[in-house]
N, C-alpha and C positions, 0 to 999 in steps of 0.2 A: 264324634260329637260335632254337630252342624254350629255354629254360632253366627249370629249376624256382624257385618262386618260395617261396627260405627265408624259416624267421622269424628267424632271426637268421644272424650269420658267425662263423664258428667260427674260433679264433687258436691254436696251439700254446702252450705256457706259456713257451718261452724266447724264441721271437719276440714277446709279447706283456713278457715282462719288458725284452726290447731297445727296443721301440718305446714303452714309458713312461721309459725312460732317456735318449732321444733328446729328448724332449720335456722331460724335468726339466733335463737336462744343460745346454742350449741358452739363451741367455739371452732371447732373440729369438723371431720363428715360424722352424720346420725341415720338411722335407717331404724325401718319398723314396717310393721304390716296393719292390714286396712280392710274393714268388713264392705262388699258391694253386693247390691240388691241389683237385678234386671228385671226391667221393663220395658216388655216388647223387645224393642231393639236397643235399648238404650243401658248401657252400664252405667251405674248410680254410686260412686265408695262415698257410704254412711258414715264412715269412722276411721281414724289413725290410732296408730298408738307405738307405743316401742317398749320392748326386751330388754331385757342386760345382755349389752352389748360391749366391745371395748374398740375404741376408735380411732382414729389420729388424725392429722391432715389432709392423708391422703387414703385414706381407706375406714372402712367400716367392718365390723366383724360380731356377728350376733354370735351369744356363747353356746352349744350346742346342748348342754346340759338343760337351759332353763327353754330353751325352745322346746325339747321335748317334752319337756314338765307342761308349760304353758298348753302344748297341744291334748295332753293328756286329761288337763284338768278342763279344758272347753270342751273336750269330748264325752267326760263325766258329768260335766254339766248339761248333757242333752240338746247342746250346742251342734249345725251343723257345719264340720269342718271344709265345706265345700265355700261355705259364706266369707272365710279367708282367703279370698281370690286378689289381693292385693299386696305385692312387695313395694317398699319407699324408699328410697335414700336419698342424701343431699352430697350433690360435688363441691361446699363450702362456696369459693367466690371462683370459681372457673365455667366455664362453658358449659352448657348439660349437653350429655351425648352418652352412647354405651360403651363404657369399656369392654375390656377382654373380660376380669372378672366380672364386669356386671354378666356379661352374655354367658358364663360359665353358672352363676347363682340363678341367673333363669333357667336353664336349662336341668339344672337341678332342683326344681322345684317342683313338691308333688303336685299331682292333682291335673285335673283335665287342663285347665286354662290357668292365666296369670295375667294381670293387669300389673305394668312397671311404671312408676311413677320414677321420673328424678328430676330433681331441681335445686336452686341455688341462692344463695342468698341476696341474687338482683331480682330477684320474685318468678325468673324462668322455668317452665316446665316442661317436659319433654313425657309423652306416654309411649304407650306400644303394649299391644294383645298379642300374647300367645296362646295359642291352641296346640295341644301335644298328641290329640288324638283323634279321628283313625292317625291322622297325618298331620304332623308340623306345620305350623302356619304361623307366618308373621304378620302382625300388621302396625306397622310401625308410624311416627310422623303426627301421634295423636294428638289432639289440645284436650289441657285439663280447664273446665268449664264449670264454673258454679252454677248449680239450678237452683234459682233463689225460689220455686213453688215448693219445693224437697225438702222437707225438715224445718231444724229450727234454726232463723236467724240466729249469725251472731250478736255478742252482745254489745250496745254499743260503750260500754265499759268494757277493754280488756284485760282490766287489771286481775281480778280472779282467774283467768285461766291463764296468763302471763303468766302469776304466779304458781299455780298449779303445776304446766309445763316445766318451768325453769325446776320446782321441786321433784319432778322425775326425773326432770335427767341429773338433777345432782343425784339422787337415787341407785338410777339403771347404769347409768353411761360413764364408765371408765377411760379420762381423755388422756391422749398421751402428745406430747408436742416435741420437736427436737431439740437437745438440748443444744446446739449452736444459736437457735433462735431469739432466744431468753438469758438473761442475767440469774445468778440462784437469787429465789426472790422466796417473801411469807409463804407463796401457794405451790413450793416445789416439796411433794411429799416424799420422793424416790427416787431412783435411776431404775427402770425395765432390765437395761441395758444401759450402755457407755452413749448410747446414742439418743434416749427419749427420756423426758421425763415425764411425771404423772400428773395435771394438775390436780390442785387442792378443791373438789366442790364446794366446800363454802367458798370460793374464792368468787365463784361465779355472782355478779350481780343479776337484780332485775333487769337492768337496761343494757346489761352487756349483749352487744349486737342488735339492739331492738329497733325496731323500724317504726317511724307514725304509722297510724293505723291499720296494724296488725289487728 
């Protein structure tokens, strides 16, 4: 599979205001996948979104159960599975770069190509294209770019989809933090383990982690 080799990836402005909302939202790392259109030469991600997933400080973990459900059902729905050529995740408040697993979950990933997105909550992003066929191809170093002519602006209220996002991930997103970190407080539901605990989604507020204009 030939593909053009952009200089950067190109984002819609309201999927680009969701997926830094996602990331400020979250108190932990978040990760999810993202529908992209091409044009000519230009990669275009229309949409973010996230899984039930269970996550912690330092790691992200989509559950394998509902991913294949989810695939199943967008494939029932006459959906083309090629159009999820996008993986996300956030490294919380640390540098964005590829870990070892990030580069093991790409490489696991079906389908001819993959766009990676990762970024952080000082608004950094980091991309990179892979191609897996005839032959492995990287192309890494990309910028994530809003094409404000692409879709629909965001809004300038973000209050609806603040709240929107913040209500999925109490949803999807099972957070888990160390219990050395914390005092036992309202929002501690469990021990995992002797080492993590769970928090409480309602504990999450709207403005927990929120940034001016998101």
């Amino acid at each position: 599979m030939n593909l053009p080799k952009p200089g950067c990836i190109f984002i819609t402005p309201f999927a680009f205001q969701k997926l830094k909302l996602y990331i400020a939202l979250c108190p932990a790392e978040i990760s999810g996948l993202g529908l992209v259109e091409r044009s000519e030469d230009r990669f275009i991600v229309t949409d973010v979104f996230i899984l039930q997933q269970r996550v912690t400080l330092a790691d992200t973990e989509l559950e394998a159960q509902h991913l294949c459900e989810f695939l199943s059902q967008y494939i029932a729905q006459g959906k083309d599975p090629a159009s999820l050529g996008v993986w996300w995740h956030s490294h919380g408040e640390i540098e964005v770069h590829w870990s070892r697993t990030d580069q093991e979950t790409i490489r696991a990933f079906p389908g001819d190509y993959l766009i990676s997105i990762v970024g952080n909550k000082w608004g950094q992003f980091l991309c990179r294209l892979d191609t897996f066929s005839p032959a492995p191809q990287i192309i890494d170093g990309l910028s994530l770019v809003p094409l404000e002519e692409f879709g629909a602006e965001p809004s300038s209220d973000p209050g609806p989809l603040r709240r929107a996002v913040l209500a999925e991930i109490r949803e999807k997103v099972r957070i888990f933090v160390p219990i050395e970190t914390v005092e036992l407080q309202e929002w501690v539901v469990a021990s995992e383990t002797e080492y993590q605990i769970e928090v409480d989604p309602d504990s999450l507020k709207e403005d927990d982690q929120g940034q001016e204009g998101i």
